[in-house]
C-alpha positions as CSV (number, residue, x, y, z in Angstrom):
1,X,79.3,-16.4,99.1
2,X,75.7,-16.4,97.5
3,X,73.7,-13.6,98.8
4,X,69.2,-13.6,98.2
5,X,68.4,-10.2,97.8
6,X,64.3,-9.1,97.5
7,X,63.8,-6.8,95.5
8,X,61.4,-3.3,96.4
9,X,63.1,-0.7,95.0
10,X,64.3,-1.0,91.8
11,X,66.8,1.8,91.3
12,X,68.3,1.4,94.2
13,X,68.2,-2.3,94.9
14,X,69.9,-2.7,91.2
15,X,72.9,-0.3,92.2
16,X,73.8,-1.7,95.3
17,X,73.0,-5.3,94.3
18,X,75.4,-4.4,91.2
19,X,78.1,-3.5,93.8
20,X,78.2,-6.1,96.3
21,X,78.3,-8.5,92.9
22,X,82.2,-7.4,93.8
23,X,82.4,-10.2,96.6
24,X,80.0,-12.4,96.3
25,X,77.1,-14.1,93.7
26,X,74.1,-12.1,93.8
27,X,70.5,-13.8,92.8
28,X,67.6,-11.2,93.0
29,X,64.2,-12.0,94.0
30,X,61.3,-10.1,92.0
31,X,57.8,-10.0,93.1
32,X,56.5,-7.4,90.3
33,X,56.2,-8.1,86.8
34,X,57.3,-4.0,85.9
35,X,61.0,-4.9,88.4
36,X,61.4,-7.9,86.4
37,X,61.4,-5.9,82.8
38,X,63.5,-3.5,84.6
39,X,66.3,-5.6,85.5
40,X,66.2,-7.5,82.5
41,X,66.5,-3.8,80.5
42,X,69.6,-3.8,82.8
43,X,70.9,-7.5,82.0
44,X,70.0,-8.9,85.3
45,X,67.8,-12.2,85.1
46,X,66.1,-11.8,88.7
47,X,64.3,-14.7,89.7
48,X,60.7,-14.2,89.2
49,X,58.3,-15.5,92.4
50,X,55.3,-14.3,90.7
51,X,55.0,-16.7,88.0
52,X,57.5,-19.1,89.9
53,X,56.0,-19.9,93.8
54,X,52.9,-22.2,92.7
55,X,55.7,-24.5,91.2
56,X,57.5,-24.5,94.2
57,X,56.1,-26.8,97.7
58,X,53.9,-24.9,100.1
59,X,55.9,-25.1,103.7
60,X,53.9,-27.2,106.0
61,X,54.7,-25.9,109.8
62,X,53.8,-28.7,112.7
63,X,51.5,-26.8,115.6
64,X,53.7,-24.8,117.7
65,X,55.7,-23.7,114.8
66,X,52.4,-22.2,113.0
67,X,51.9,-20.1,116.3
68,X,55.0,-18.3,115.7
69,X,54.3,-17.3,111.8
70,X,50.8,-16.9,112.7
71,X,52.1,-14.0,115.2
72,X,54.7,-13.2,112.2
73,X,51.5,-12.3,109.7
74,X,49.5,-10.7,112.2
75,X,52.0,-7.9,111.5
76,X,51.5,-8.1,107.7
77,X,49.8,-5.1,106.3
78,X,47.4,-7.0,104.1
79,X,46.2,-9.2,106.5
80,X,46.2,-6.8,109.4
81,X,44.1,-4.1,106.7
82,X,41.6,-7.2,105.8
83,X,38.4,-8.0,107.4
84,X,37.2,-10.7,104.9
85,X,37.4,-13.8,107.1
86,X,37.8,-15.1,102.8
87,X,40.3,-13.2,102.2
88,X,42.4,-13.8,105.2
89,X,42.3,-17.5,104.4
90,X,43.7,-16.8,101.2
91,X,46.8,-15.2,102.4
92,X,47.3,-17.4,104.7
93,X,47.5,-19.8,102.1
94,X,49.7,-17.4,99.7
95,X,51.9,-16.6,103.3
96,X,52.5,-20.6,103.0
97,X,53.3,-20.9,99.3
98,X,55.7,-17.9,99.6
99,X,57.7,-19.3,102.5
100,X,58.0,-22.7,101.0
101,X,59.2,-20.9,97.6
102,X,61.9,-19.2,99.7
103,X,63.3,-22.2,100.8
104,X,63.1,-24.2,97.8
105,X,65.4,-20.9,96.5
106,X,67.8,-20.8,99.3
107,X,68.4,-24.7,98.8
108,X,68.6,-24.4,95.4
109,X,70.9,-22.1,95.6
110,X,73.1,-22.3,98.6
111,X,72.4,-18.8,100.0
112,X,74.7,-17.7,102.5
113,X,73.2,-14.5,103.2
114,X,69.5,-12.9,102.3
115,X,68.8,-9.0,101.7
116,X,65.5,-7.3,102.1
117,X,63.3,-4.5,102.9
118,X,62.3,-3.5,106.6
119,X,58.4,-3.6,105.5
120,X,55.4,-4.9,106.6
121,X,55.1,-6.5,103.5
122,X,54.4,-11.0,103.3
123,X,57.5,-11.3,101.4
124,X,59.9,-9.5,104.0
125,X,57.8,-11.9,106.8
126,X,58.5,-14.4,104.9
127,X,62.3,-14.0,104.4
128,X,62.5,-13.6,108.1
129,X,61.0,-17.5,108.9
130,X,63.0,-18.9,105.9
131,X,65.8,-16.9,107.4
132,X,65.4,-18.3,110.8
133,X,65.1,-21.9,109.5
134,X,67.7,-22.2,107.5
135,X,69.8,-20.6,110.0
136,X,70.9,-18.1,107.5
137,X,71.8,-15.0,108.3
138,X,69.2,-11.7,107.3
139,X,69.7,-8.2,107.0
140,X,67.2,-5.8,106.5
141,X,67.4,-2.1,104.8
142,X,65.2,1.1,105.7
143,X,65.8,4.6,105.6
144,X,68.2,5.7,108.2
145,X,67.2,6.9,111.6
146,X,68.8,10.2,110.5
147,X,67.7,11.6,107.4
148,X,70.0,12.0,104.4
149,X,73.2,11.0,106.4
150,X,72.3,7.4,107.0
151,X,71.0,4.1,106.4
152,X,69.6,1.5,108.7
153,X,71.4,-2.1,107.8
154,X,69.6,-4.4,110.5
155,X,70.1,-7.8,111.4
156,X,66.8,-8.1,112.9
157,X,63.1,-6.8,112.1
158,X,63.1,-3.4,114.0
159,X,59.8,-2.9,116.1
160,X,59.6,0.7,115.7
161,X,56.7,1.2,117.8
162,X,57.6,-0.8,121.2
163,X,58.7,1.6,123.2
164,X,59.2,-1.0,126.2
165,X,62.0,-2.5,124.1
166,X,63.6,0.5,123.0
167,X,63.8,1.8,127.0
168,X,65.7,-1.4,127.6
169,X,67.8,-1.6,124.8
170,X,69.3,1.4,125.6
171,X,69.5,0.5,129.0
172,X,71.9,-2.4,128.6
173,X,75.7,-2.2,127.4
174,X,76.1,-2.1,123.8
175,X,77.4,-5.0,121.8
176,X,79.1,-3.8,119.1
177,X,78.1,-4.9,115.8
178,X,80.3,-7.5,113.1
179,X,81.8,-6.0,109.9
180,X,83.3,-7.8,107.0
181,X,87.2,-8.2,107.3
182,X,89.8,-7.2,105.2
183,X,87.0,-6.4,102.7
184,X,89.0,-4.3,99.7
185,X,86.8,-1.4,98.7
186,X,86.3,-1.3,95.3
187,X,85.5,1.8,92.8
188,X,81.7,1.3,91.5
189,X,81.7,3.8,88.3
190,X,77.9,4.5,88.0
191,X,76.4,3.1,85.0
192,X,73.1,4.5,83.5
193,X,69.8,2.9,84.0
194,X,67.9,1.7,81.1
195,X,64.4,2.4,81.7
196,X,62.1,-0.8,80.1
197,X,60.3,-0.7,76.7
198,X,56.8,0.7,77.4
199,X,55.0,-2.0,75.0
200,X,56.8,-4.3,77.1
201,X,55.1,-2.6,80.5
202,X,52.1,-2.4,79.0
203,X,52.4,-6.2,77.6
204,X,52.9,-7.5,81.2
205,X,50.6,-5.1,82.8
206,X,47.6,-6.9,80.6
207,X,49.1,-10.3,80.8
208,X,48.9,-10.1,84.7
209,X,45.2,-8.7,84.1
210,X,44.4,-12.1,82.0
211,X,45.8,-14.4,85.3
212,X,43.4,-13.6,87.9
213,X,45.7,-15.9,90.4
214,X,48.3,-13.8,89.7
215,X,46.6,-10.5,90.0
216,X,45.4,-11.2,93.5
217,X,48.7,-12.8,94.8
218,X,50.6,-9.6,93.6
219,X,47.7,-7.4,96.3
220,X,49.2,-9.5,98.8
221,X,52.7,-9.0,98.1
222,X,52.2,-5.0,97.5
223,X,49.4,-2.6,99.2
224,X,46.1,-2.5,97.2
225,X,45.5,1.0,95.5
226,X,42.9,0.9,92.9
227,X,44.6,2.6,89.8
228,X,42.5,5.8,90.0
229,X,43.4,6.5,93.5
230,X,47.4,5.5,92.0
231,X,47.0,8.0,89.7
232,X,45.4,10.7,91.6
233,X,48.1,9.6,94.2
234,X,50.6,10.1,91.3
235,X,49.4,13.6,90.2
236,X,49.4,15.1,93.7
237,X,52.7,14.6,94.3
238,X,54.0,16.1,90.8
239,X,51.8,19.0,91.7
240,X,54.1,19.4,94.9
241,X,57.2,18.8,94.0
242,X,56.3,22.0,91.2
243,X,55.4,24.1,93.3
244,X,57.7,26.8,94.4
245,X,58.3,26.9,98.5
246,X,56.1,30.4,99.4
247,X,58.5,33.1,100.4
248,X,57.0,34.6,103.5
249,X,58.1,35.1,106.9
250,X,57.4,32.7,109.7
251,X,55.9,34.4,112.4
252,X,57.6,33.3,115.9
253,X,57.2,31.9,118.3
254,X,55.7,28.4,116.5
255,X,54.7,24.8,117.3
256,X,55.2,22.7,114.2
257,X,52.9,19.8,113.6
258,X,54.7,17.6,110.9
259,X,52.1,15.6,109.2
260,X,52.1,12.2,107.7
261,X,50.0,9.6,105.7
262,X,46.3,8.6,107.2
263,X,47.3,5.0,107.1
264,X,49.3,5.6,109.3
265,X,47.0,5.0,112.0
266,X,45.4,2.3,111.3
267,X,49.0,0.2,110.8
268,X,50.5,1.1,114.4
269,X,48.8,1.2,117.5
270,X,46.9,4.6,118.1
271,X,45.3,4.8,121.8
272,X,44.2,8.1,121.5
273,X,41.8,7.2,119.0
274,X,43.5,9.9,115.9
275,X,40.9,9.6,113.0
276,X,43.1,11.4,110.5
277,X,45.4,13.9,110.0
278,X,42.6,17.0,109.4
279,X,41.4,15.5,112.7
280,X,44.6,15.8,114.1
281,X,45.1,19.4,112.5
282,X,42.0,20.1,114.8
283,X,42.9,19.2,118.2
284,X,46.3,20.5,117.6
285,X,45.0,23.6,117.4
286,X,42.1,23.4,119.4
287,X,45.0,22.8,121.9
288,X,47.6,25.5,121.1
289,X,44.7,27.9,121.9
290,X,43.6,27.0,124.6
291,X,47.0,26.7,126.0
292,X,47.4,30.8,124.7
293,X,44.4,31.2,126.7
294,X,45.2,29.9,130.0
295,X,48.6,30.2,129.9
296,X,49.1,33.8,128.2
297,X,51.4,32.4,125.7
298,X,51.5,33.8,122.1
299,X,52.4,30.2,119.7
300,X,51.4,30.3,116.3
301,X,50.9,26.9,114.6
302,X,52.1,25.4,112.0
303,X,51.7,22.6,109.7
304,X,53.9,21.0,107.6
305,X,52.5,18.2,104.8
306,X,54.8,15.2,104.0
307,X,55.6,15.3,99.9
308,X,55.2,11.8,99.8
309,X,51.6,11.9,101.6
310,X,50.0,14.9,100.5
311,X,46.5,16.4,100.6
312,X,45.7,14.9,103.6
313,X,44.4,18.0,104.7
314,X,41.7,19.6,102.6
315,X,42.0,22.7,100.7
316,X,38.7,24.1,102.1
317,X,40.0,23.0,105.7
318,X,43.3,25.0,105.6
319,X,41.2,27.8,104.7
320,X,39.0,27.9,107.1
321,X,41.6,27.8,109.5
322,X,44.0,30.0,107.8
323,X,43.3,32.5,110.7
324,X,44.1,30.2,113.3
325,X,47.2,28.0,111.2
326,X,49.7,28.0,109.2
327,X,49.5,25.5,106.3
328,X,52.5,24.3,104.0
329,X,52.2,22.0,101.9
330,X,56.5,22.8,100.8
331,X,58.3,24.2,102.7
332,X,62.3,23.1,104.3
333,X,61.5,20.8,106.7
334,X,65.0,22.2,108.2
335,X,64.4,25.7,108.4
336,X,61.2,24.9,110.3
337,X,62.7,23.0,112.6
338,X,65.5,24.8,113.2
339,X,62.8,27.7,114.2
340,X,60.4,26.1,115.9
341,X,59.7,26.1,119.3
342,X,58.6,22.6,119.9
343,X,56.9,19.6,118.0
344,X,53.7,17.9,118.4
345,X,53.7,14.9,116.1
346,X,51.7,11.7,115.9
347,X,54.9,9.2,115.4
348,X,56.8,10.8,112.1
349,X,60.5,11.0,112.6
350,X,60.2,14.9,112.6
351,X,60.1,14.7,116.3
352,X,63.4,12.7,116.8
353,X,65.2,15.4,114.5
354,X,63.4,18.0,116.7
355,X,65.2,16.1,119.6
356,X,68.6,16.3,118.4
357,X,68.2,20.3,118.0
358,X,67.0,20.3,121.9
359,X,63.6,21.1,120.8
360,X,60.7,19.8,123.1
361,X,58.4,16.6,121.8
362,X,54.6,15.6,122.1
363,X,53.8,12.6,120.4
364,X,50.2,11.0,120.3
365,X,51.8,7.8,118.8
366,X,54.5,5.8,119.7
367,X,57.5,5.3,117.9
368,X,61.1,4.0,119.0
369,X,62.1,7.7,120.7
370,X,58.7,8.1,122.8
371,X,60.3,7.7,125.8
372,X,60.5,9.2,129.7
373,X,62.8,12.0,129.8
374,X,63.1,12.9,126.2
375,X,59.2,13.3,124.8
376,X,55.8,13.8,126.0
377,X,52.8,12.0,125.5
378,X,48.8,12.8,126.6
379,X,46.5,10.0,128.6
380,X,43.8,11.8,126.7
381,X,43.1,13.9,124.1
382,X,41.5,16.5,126.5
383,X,45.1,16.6,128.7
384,X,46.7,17.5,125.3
385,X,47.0,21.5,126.0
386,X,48.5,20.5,129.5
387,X,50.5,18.3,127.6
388,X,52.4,20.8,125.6
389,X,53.3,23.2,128.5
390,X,54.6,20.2,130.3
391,X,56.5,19.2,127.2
392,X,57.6,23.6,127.1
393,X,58.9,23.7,130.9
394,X,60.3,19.9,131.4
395,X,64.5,19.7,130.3
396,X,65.2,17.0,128.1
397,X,67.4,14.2,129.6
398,X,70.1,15.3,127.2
399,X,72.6,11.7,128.3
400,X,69.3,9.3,127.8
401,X,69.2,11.5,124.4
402,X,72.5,10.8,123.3
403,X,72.7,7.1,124.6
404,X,69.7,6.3,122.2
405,X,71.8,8.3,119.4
406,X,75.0,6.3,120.0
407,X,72.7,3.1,120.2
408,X,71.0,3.4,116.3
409,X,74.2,4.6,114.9
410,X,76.4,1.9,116.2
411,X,74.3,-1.4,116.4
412,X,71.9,-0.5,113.0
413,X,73.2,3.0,110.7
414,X,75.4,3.1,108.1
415,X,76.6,6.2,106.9
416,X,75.1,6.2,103.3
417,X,72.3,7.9,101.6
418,X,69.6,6.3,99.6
419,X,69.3,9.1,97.0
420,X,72.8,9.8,96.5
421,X,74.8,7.1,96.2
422,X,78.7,6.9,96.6
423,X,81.2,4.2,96.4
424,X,81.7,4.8,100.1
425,X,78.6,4.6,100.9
426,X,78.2,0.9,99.1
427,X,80.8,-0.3,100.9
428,X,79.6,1.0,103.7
429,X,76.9,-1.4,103.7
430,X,78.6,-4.4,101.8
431,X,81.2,-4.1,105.0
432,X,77.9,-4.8,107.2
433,X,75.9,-7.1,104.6
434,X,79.0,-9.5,104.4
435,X,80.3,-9.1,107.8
436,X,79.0,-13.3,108.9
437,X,80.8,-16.4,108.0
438,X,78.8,-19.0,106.6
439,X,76.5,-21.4,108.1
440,X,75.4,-24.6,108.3
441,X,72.0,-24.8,105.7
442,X,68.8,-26.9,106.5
443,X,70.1,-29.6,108.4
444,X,67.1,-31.9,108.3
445,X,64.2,-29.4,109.0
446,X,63.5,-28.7,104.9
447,X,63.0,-32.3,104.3
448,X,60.6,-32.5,107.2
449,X,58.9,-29.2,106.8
450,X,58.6,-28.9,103.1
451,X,55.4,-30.5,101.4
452,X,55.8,-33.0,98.4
């Protein structure tokens, strides 16, 4: 069996793509000139699409087929984030070139099975339509649904934020999903990872600056960040991660607003109109008192950064509030919500942990668990306070809860985690990746579909 595997995280995508190199021929795809120095460090010879998809035939869809990728890359983050009518063009163009590569590589190389990222990145939409045209089977990775203990191993693109779909899913008897047969588990002794030569880095990083082509096809396959912003970006989150988490007591009873990134909202649908997260920080508490108000009740408030996103809120914000809020910026994410009262979150997964602990959910978002009987979500940013003391006074539909669990965990987790490795957990996930037979490749649609 020959497996396509796209690379996005290097560490991980080496270690796991080292593993299933147990059963099956593995050819990495690279779309970063630092993750192709790294594998080579780590004698891999990915194939690099950077320098290699302008050699390759652009795919050349008839109409009706063009309506469907057209739908697929209005999903892209680049060209959702773009308003250059220019620029659009251009990715559309790249969005072409990079399908056409794909299936010039599966053909090439007989791939049974492809590996990816559940992103919205052109490369992952991409491996979904060359996917679906050679009729060979995808699978696509993302952080599990339940932090730390799993991983999500899908055989389609999850649309986190349709709730319609997720209320029927779960509606609707389970199928339950194909593993790999009489697959021997094999021990995976963990070999270190060579980090890449810095000349070498640094050699690429200004070759890449000299190829403007290049440059500008690498901001479609990876979100634009000007390199003061990545390094400001950078900094910030050392800063947090050496901090120590304050030692003070957490005054009950408490709403907890877990916060996330501000692009956020402009990359999922956001009808309530959210600006950012120090506007949310606002009208949360803007609500929680007016709720103490009206109500009588006594909540305190609050909010918890994400380490990957932080300083969303500004420091001369959180102290204007301090009177009103509580601001962390570390703190255990499962102390506080083990404490807490409730959650009022915008979509992060936060809430859906909240859940599981029978803790009542607003959301002002949607995401996959935003549905009737389990959270609570406003009309309007003014029925927000009512919201919450709906949310405090309304019993969560504890077997619509635990249908949805047994639904993720059956037909999408594995139990693995990301940052901890372990020989069960790769086979865990080989069991899944490997679980299909082969299939017929092409047919006749390449030669049709495929420019000259």
């Amino acid at each position: 069996m020959n497996l396509l595997y796209i690379v996005s995280k290097k560490e991980f995508d080496l270690t796991l793509g080292r593993y299933l190199q147990n059963y099956c021929n593995v050819f990495f795809v690279t779309n970063h000139p630092a993750e192709t120095i790294f594998f080579q460090s780590n004698k891999q010879q990915p194939i690099d699409a950077l320098s290699q998809i302008t050699r390759y035939p652009k795919a050349q869809p008839d109409k009706a087929t063009e309506l469907q990728w057209q739908n697929i890359l209005e999903d892209v983050e680049c060209y959702k984030l773009s308003s250059d009518k220019t620029e659009k063009k251009q990715i559309k163009e790249f969005f072409f070139n990079y399908i056409g590569f794909l299936l010039s590589i599966f053909k090439e190389n007989k791939i049974d099975v492809c590996l990816c990222h559940e992103r919205d990145f052109i490369d992952t939409a991409c491996a979904q339509i060359a996917a679906n045209i050679t009729g060979c089977p995808i699978y696509y990775l993302s952080t599990g649904f339940f932090r730390g203990q799993t991983l999500t191993v899908a055989p389609e693109r999850i649309r986190f934020t349709d709730c319609e779909t997720w209320e029927e899913r779960i509606s609707k008897k389970l199928d339950m999903p194909k593993l790999a047969q009489n697959l021997p588990p094999k021990r995976f002794p963990k070999r270190p990872l060579v980090d890449p030569p810095v000349l070498a880095l640094w050699l690429s990083r200004v070759s890449l600056s000299l190829i403007p082509e290049k440059k500008r096809h690498l901001s479609y396959l990876r979100p634009k960040r000007p390199m003061l912003n990545r390094l400001v970006h950078k900094y910030k989150k050392r800063k947090i991660r050496s901090c120590k988490q304050p030692q003070r007591h957490v005054k009950k009873p408490f709403i907890l607003v877990p916060l996330q990134g501000n692009e956020v909202l402009n990359l999922v649908p956001n009808p309530l109109g959210i600006r950012s997260m120090e506007h949310l920080f606002q009208l949360v508490v803007d609500a929680v008192e007016e709720l103490n108000r009206n109500r009588g009740t006594g909540f305190n408030i609050i909010f918890k950064e994400h380490p990957f996103r932080p300083f969303v809120i500004r420091d001369s914000l959180a102290k204007r509030y301090h009177t009103r809020a509580v601001f962390f910026r570390k703190f255990d994410m499962n102390n506080l919500l083990q404490q807490a009262t409730m959650v009022v979150t915008f979509n992060s997964l936060a809430g859906f942990e909240a859940l599981q602990g029978k803790k009542p959910v607003v959301m002002l978002g949607p995401l996959f668990y935003r549905l009737k009987g389990l959270v609570h979500w406003p009309e309007n940013l003014e029925d927000l306070p009512e919201t919450i003391w709906q949310a405090l006074n309304t019993p969560i539909d504890v077997k619509k809860l635990d249908r949805l669990i047994r639904y993720l965990k059956i037909k999408y987790e594995v139990e693995a985690n990301r940052k901890d490795l372990t020989d069960q957990g790769l086979y865990n996930i080989a069991k899944k990746v490997l679980a299909r037979d082969k299939r017929n490749r092409f047919q006749n649609w390449a030669g049709k579909h495929v420019g000259t």
